[in-house]
Structure formats: structure tokens, C-alpha cells
N, C-alpha and C positions, 0 to 999 in steps of 0.2 A: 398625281398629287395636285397639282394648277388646275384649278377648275375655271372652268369657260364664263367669261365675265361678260355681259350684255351690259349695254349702257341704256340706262330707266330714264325718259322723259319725267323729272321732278315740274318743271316748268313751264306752265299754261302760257301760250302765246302773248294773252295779254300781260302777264307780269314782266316781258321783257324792256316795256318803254321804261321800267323802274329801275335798268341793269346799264351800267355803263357799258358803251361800245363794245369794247375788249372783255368783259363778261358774256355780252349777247354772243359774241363772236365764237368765246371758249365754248359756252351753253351748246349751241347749234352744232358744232364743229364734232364735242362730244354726243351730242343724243345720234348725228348721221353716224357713229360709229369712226371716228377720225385717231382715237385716243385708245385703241384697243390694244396694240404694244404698248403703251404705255402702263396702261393697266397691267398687264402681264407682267413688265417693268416693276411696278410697284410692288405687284405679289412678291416678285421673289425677292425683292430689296431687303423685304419683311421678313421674309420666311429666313434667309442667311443674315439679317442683320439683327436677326432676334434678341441674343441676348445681349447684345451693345446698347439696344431699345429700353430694354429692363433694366438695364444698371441707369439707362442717361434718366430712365423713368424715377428710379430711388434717388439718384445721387444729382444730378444736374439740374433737375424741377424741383429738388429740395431747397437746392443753396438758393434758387431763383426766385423764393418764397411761396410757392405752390405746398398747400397741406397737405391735397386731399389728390397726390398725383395721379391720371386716370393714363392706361392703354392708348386712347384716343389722343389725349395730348402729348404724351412721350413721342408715338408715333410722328405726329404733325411736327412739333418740336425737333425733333430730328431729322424729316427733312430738311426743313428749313435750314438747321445746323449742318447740312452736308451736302445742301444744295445742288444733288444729284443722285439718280436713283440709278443710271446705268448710263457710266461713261462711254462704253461704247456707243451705244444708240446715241445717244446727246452729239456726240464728235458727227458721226454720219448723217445726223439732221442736218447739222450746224454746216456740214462743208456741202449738202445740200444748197442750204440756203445761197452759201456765197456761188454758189456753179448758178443760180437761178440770176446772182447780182451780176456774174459775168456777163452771160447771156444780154441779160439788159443795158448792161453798159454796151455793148457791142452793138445791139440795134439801136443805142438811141447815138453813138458816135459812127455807126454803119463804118466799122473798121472793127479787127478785134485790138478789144484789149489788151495793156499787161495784165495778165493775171494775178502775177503775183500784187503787186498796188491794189486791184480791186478787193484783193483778199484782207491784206490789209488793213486799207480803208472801211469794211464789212466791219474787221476785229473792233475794230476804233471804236467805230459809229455805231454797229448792233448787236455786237457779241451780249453784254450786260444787258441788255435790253431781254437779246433773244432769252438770254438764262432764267431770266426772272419770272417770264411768259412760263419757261416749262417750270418750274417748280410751282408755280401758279397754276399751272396745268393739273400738275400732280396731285396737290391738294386738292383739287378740285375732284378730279379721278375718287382719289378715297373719300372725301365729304357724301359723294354718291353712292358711297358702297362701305361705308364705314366698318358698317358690319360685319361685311366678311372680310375688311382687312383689320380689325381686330381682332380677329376668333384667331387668326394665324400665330398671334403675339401669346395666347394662352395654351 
């Protein structure tokens, strides 16, 4: 049923001096292929969170004053509102990241860490951060592929 998502260079090298840092970064990150769990991610967020999508599409875009509510924006709109597409992967990135803060705290004080404090301090300083990056991620994902994660909603 998931079919095999390839990520489409939209983005001619020179349009990147036009893209802010952390767009260039997303851009590149996605065309090497970096984001392709996530895309999968996305598929099936869609594919079980379908009919939540369609009611948020009648009922949540209406009160918000949208007319003409389309698939396309239910969808994005919903991310956004739920600001995660797969708590598992998001948790295993995320303590990624902070196992990578440890590590670094440890070569730059050449002693280990506490752990737990650097974890912490991660939550503090780059949790919100990191979260925003993947939902930013995410919509990104489907902007490139809109199409087939639309069709899944119909």
C-alpha cells in the first residue's frame, strides 16, 4: 500500500542564495535523501489520520474563515495543529540529538558528563527549537509531494 517516495530536486542551485540558511539546509538535507522516514511518516499519518483531516477540513477551516477549504490545506493545517506526525520517531531523533550533546559536552570538558543535566539543559535550550525544525521539515516533505499526499485523503 506505501509506496516508495524519492525525493525530486525542485531547486536549481542558484535559487539557494534566495533561501534562508535553515531552508538551504532543509533543501539539501531532503534532495540527499535525509527525510525519507519521514516521508513514510507523513504517508501514514495521512493515510490513519484521514478522517480527523476531513472533518478538521469542514469543520475547523470553516470557523477559521476559509470558504473554499481544500485537502491541501486541511492537511498542512493539521499538521501544524498536531505538531507531530510520528511520536515515536520524533522521541528517538530527539534523544539522538541530546546522546550527540552529551558526547560533546564530554570532549569539550574532557571528563563525562552528568547526563542527566545535559539532557535537561538540551530540553531547555533545543527541544522547541528541534520541534519546530521537524514540522517544518514535514511540510516541506509534502509541499514536494503534495500530490501524492493528497490523493491518500480522497
Amino acid at each position: 500500500m506505501l509506496e516508495q517516495i524519492e525525493p525530486v530536486e525542485y531547486i536549481k542551485p542558484n535559487q539557494l542564495r534566495f533561501m534562508s540558511d535553515e531552508l538551504k539546509n532543509l533543501s539539501e538535507q531532503y534532495c540527499q535523501g535525509e527525510y525519507k522516514e519521514l516521508q513514510k511518516d507523513l504517508e501514514n499519518f495521512i493515510v490513519k489520520n484521514k478522517a480527523a483531516i476531513k472533518t478538521f477540513r469542514e469543520v475547523e477551516l470553516k470557523k477559521l474563515g476559509v470558504k473554499t477549504p481544500t485537502n491541501e490545506l486541511a492537511i498542512k493545517f493539521y499538521i501544524l495543529k498536531t505538531r507531530t506526525i510520528n511520536p515515536a520517531t520524533e522521541i528517538e531523533k530527539e534523544l539522538a540529538e541530546i546522546e550527540r550533546e552529551i558526547w560533546y559536552q564530554g570532549e569539550k570538558l574532557k571528563t563525562t558528563p552528568d547526563r542527566n543535566k545535559v539532557a535537561i539543559e538540551w530540553c531547555k535550550m533545543h527541544a522547541p527549537g528541534w520541534r519546530d525544525n521537524w514540522v517544518f521539515a514535514a511540510l516541506y516533505a509534502f509541499e514536494n509531494n503534495k500530490e501524492h499526499y493528497v490523493k491518500l485523503l480522497e
